[in-house]
DRENDO-1510 file (C-alpha; in Angstrom, 1 decimal, always signed):
<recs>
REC; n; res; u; v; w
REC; 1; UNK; +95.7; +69.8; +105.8 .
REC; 2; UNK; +99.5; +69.2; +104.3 .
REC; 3; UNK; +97.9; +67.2; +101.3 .
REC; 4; UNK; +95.0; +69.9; +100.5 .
REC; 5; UNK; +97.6; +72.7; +100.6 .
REC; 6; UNK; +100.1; +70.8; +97.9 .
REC; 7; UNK; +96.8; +69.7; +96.1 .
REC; 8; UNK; +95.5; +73.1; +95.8 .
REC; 9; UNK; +99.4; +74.9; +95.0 .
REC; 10; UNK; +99.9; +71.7; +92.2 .
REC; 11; UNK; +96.7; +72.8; +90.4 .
REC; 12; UNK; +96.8; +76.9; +90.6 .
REC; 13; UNK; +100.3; +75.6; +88.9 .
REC; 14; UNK; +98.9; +73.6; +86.1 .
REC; 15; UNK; +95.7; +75.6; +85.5 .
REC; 16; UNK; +97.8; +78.5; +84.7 .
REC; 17; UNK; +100.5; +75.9; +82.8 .
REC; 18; UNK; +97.7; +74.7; +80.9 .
REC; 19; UNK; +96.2; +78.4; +79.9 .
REC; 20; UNK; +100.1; +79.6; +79.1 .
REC; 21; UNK; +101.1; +76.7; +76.3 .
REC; 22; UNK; +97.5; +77.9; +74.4 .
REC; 23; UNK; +98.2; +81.4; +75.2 .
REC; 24; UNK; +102.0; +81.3; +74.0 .
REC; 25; UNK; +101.2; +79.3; +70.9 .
REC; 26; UNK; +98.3; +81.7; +69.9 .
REC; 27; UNK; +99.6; +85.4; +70.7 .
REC; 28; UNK; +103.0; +84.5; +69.4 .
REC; 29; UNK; +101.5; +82.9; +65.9 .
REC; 30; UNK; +99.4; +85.6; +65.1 .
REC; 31; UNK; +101.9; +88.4; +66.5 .
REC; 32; UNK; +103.9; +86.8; +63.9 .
REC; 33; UNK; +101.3; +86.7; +61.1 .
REC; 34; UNK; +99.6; +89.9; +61.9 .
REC; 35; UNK; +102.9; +92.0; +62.2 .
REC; 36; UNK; +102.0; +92.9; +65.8 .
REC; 37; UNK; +105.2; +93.2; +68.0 .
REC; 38; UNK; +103.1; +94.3; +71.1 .
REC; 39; UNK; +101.3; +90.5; +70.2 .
REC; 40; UNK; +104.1; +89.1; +70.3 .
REC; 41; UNK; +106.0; +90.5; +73.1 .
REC; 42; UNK; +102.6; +88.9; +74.9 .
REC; 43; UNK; +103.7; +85.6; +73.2 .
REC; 44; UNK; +107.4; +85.4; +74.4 .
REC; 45; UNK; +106.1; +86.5; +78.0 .
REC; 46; UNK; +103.3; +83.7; +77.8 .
REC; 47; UNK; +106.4; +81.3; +76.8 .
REC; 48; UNK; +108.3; +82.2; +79.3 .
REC; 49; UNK; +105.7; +81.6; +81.7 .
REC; 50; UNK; +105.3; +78.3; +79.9 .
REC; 51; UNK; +109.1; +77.7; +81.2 .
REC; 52; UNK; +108.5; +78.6; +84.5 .
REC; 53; UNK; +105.5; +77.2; +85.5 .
REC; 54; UNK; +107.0; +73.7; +84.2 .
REC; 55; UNK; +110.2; +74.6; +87.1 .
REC; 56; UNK; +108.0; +75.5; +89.5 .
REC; 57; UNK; +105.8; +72.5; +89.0 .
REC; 58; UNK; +109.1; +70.1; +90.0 .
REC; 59; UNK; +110.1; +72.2; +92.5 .
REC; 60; UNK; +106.8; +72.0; +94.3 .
REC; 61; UNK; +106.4; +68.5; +94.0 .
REC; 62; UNK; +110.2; +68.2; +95.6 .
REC; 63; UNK; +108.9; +70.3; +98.7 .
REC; 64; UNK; +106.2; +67.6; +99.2 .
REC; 65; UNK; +109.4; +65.6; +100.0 .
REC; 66; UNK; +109.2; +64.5; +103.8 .
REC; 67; UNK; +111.9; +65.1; +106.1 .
REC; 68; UNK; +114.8; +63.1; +106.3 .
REC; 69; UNK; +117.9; +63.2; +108.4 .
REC; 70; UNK; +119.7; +65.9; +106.4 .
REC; 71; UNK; +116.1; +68.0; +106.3 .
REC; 72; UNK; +114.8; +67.0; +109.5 .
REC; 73; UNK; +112.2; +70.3; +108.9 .
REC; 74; UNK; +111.4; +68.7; +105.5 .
REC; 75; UNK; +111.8; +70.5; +102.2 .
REC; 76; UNK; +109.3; +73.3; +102.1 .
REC; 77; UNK; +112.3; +76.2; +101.6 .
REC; 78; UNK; +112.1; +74.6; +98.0 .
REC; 79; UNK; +108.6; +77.1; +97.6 .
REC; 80; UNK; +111.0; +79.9; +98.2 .
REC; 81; UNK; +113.7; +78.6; +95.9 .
REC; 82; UNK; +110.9; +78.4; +93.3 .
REC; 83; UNK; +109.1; +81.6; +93.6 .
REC; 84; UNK; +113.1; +83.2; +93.1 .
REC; 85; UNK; +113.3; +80.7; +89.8 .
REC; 86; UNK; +110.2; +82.2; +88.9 .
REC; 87; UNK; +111.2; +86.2; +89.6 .
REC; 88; UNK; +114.7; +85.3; +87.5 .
REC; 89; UNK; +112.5; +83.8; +84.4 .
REC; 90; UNK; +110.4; +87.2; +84.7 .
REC; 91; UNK; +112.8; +89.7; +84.7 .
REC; 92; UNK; +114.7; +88.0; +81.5 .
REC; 93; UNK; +111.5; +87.8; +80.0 .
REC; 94; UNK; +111.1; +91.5; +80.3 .
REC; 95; UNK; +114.9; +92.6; +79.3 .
REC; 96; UNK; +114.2; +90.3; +76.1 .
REC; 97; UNK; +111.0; +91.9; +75.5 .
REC; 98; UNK; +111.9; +95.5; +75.7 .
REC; 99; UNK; +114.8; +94.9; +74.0 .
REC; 100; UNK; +112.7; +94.0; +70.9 .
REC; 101; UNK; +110.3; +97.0; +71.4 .
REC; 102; UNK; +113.0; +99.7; +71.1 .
REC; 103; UNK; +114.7; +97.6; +68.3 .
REC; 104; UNK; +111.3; +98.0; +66.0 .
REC; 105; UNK; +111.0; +101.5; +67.6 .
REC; 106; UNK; +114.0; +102.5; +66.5 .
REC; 107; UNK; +113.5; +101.1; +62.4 .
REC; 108; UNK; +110.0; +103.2; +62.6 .
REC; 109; UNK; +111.8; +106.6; +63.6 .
REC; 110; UNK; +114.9; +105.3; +61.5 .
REC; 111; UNK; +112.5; +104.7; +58.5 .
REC; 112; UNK; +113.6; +101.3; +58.1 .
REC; 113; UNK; +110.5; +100.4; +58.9 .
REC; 114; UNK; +107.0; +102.5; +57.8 .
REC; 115; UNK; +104.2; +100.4; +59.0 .
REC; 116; UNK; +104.2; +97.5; +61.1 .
REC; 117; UNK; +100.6; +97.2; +59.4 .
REC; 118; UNK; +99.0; +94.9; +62.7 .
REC; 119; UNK; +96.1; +92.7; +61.5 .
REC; 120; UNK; +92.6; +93.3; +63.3 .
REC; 121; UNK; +92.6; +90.0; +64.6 .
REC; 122; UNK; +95.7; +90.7; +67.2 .
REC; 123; UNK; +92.9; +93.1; +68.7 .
REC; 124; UNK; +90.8; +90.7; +69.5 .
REC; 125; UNK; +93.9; +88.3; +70.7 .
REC; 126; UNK; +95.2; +90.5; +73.0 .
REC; 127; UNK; +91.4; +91.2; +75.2 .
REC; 128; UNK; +90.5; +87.7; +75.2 .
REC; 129; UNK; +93.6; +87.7; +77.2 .
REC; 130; UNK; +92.8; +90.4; +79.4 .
REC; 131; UNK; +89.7; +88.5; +80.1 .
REC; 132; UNK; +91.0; +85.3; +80.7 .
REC; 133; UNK; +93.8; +86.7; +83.2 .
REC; 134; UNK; +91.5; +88.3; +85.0 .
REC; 135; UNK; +89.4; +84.9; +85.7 .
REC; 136; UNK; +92.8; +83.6; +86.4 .
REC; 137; UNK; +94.3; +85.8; +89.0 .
REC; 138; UNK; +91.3; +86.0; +91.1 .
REC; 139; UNK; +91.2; +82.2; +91.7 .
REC; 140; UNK; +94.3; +82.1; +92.1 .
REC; 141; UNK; +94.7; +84.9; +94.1 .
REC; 142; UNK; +92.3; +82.5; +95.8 .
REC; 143; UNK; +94.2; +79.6; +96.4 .
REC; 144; UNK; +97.2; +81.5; +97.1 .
REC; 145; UNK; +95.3; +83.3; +100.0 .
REC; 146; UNK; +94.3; +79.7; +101.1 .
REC; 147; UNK; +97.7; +77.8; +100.9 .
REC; 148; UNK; +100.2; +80.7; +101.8 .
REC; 149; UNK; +102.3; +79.1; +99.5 .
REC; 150; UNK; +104.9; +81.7; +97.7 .
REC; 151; UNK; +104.7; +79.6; +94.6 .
REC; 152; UNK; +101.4; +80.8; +94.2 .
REC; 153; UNK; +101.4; +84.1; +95.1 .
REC; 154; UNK; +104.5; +84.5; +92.9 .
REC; 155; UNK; +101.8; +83.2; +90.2 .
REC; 156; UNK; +99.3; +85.4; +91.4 .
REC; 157; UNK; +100.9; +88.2; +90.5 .
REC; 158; UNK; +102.1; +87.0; +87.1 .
REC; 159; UNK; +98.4; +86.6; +86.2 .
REC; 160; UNK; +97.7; +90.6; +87.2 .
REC; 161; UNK; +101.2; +91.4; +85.8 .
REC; 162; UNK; +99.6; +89.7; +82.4 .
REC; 163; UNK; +96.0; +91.6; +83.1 .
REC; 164; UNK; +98.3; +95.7; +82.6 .
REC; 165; UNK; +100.6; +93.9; +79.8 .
REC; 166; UNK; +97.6; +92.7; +77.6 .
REC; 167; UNK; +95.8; +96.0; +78.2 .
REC; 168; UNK; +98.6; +97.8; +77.2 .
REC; 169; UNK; +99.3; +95.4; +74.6 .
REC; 170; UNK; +95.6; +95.9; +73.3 .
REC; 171; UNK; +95.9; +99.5; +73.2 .
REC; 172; UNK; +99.2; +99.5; +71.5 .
REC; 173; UNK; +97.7; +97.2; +68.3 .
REC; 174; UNK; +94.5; +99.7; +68.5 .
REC; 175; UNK; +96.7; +102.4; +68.1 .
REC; 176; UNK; +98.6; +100.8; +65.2 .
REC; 177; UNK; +95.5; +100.3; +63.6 .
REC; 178; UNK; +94.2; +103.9; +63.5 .
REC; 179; UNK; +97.8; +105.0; +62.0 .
REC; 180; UNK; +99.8; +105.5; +64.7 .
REC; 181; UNK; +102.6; +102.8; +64.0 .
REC; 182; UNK; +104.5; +104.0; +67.2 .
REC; 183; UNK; +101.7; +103.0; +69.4 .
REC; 184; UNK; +102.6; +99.1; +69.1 .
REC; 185; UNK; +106.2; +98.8; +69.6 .
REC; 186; UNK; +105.9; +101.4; +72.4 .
REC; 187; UNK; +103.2; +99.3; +74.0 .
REC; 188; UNK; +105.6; +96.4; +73.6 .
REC; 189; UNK; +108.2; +98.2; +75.6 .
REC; 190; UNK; +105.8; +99.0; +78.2 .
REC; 191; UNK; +104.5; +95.4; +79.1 .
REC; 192; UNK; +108.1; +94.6; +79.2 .
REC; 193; UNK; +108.7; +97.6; +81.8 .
REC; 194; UNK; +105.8; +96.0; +83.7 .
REC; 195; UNK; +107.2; +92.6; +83.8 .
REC; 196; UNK; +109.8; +94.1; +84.9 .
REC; 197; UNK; +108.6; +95.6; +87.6 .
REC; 198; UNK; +106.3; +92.0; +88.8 .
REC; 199; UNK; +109.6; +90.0; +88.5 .
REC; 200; UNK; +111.6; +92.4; +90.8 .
REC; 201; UNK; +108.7; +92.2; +93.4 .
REC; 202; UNK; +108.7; +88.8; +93.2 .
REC; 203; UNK; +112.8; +88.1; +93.7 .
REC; 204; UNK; +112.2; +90.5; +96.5 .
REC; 205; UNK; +109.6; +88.6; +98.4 .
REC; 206; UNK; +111.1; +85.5; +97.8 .
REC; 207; UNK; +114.4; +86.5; +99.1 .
REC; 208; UNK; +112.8; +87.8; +102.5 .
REC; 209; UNK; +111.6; +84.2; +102.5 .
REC; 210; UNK; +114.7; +82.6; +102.1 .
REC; 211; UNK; +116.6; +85.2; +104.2 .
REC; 212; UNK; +114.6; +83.9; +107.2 .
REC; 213; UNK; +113.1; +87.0; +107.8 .
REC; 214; UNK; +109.8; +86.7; +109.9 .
REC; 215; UNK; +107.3; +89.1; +111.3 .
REC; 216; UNK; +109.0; +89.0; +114.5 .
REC; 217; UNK; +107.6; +91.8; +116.8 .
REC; 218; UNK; +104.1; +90.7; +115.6 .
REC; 219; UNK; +105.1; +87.0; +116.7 .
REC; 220; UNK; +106.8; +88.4; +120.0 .
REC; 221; UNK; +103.7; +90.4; +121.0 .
REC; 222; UNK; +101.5; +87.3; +119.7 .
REC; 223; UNK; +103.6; +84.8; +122.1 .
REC; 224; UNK; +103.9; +87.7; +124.9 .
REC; 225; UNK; +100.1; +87.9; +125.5 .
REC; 226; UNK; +99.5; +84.3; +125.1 .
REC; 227; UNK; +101.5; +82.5; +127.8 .
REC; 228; UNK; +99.8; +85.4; +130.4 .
REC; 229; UNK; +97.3; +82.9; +130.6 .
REC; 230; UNK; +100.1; +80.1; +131.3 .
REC; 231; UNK; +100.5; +79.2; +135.1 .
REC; 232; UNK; +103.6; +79.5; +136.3 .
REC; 233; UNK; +105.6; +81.6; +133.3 .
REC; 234; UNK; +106.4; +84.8; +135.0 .
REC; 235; UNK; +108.4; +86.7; +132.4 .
REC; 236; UNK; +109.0; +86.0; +128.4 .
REC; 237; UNK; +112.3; +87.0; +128.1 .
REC; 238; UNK; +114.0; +85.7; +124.0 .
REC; 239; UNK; +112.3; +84.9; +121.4 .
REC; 240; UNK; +113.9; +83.9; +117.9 .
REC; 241; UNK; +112.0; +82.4; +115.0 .
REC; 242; UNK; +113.3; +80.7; +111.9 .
REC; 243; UNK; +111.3; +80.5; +108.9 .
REC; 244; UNK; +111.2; +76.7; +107.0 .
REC; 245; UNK; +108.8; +77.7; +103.6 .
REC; 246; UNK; +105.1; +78.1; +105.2 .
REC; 247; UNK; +106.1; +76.7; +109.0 .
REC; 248; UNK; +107.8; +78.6; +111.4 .
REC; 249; UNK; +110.4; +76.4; +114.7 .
REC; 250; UNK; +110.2; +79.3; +117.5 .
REC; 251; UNK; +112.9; +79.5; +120.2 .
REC; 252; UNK; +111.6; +80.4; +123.6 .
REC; 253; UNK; +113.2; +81.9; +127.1 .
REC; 254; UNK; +110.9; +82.2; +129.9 .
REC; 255; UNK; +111.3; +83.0; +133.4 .
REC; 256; UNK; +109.6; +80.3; +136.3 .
REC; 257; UNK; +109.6; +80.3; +139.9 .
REC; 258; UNK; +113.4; +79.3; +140.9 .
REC; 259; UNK; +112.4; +77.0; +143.6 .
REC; 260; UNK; +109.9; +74.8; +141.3 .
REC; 261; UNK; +111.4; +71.5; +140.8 .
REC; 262; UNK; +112.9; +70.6; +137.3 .
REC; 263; UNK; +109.8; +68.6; +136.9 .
REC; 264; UNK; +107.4; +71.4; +137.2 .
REC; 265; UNK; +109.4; +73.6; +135.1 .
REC; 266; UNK; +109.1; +71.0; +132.3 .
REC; 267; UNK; +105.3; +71.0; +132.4 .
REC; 268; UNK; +105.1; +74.6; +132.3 .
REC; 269; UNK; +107.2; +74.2; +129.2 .
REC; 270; UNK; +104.6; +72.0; +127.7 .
REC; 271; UNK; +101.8; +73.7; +128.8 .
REC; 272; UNK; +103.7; +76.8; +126.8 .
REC; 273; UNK; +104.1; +75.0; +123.8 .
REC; 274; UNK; +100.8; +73.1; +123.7 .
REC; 275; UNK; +99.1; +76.9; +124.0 .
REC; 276; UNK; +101.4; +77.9; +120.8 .
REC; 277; UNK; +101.1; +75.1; +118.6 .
REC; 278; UNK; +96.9; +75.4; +119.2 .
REC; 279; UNK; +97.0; +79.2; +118.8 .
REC; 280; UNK; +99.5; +79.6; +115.8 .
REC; 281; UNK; +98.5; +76.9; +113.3 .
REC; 282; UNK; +102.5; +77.5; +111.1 .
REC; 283; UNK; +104.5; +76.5; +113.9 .
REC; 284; UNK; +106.3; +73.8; +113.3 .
REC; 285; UNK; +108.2; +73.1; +116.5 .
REC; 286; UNK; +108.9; +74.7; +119.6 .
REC; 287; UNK; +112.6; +75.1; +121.7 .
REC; 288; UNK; +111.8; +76.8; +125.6 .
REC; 289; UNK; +114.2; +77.1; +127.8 .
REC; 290; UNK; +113.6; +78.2; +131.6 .
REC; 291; UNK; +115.2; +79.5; +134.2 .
REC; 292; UNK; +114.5; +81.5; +137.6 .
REC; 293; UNK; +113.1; +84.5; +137.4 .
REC; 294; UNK; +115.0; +87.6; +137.5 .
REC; 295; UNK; +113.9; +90.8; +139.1 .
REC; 296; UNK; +115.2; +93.1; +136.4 .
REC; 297; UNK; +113.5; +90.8; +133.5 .
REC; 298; UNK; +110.3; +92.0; +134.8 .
REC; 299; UNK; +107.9; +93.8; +132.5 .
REC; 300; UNK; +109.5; +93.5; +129.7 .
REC; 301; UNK; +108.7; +95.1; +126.5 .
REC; 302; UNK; +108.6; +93.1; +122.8 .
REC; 303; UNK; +111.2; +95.6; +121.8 .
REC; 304; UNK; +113.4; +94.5; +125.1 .
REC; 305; UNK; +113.0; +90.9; +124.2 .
REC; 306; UNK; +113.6; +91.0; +120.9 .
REC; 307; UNK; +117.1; +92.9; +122.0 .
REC; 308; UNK; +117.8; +90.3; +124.0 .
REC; 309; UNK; +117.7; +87.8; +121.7 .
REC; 310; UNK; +120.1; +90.3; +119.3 .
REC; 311; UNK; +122.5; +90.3; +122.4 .
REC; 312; UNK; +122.8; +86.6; +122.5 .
REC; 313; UNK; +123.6; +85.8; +118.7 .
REC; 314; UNK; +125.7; +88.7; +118.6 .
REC; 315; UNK; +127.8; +87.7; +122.0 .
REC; 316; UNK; +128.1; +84.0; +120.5 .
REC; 317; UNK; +129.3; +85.1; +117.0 .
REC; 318; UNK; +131.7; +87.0; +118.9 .
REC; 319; UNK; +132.6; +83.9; +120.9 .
REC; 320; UNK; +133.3; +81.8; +118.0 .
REC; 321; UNK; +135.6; +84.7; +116.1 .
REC; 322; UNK; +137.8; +84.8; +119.2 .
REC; 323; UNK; +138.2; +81.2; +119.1 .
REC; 324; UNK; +139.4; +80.7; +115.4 .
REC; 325; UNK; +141.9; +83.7; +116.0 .
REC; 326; UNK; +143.1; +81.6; +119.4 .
REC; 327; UNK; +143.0; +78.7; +116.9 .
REC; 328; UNK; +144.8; +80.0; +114.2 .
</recs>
């Protein structure tokens, strides 16, 4: 399962490597030739992708490290640290970009410059992209559905990201074509506004990643209503997940019987964590703690035991403050 996902992230990354070097050597040597700055803003952004598709390729391979005594969860937070390389490589690709645009922009209205004269070849560069990134994102879109790797997705969007740029690309060189020499540059500072825009998303996502945010209320409620059909859990009453890249490690609080023997509590436990680790395929491993039962723990809502779990860190955070103050 392991080797199919890094087999299937390792080729959406060097398809899309592979279609970027021609892409990047193409749109930026006939933006140059054919006087098309919306051409070659395409051809920087398909370099740049070039760049980062070559990063992301090591870094992948690196999370296929196994674990080790330093990373006994492995190395799969390196997909997060790589969809964030990615986002950065984006969003300087897009300051560059625009950048450029307004530059030539500004020479047109200036009247350094009176024609940026685009050949009629760029046309046709700039919608064989379209069509090709269209082919591209929705197999990759694909295989990102399919791995749940952020790599990917990160990629996934870069290939739609490409899809508006090109358009707008295309439009900008038809425009310059028909006489209207404004209509490229201001293309060009458009596709940089929407890379822009993709490379933000992606920083964002990947930092939720990294911040080890997880769907929590969805995984409470998920947990909650599975261990109802576990004999002998009475109550959940914590539950805290951590995110390592695609896996999630779950830590548990239940309530048992108070007069069961420690024996019997530990088989509840692994009759809990068997249940979990059939029913949730991303968790990775599973902490449950149990105690007796408490009356007022009864019926307990996900919002009330996601509290708890708030209470807890926040009491030993506390704990550990007054301590280096005593220390100190």
């Amino acid at each position: 399962m392991t080797q199919e996902r890094d087999r299937k992230s390792l080729w959406a990354i060097n398809l899309g490597l592979g279609f970027n070097i021609l892409l990047s050597i193409v749109k930026t040597t006939f933006g140059i030739l054919a006087h098309s700055p919306a051409l070659l803003a395409e051809g920087i952004n398909s370099t740049s992708d070039v760049a980062y598709y070559v990063v992301a390729s090591i870094f992948v391979r690196l999370a296929n490290k196994p674990a080790d005594n330093e990373h006994p969860y492995g190395h799969r937070q390196l997909e997060s640290i790589a969809s964030l390389v990615v986002g950065a490589f984006v969003v300087a690709t897009a300051i560059t970009v625009f950048w450029d645009a307004v530059d030539k922009m500004w020479d047109l209205f200036d009247g350094g410059l009176t024609t940026l004269g685009s050949h009629p070849f760029a046309l046709w560069v700039a919608l064989s992209t379209v069509a090709i990134k269209i082919v591209l994102f929705f197999y990759v879109r694909k295989l990102g559905q399919e791995t749940g790797n952020p790599v990917v997705n990160a990629l996934t969007y870069d290939h739609r990201n490409d899809i508006f740029s090109a358009s707008a690309a295309s439009l900008g060189i038809f425009l310059s074509q028909v006489g209207l020499a404004w209509g490229d540059p201001l293309a060009g500072a458009l596709v940089a506004l929407l890379i822009l825009r993709t490379g933000i998303y992606i920083l964002r996502e990947s930092s939720v990643e990294l911040m080890d945010a997880v769907p929590s209320r969805e995984l409470a409620r998920q947990i909650s209503m599975l261990i109802k059909n576990v004999d002998g859990v009475q109550q959940l009453e914590e539950l805290q997940a951590h995110r390592f890249g695609p896996h999630l490690v779950v830590n548990l609080t239940i309530g048992i019987d108070g007069s069961l023997t420690v024996m019997q509590g530990d088989c509840i436990a692994t009759d809990v964590e068997a249940l979990i680790y059939a029913s949730i395929p991303n968790v990775r491993h599973i902490h449950i703690h149990y105690h007796p039962a408490e009356d007022c723990r009864r019926n307990m809502s996900v919002d009330d035991i996601l509290a708890e779990a708030r209470r807890h860190v926040a009491a030993h955070e506390l704990f550990y403050e007054t301590e280096e103050i005593n220390v100190s």
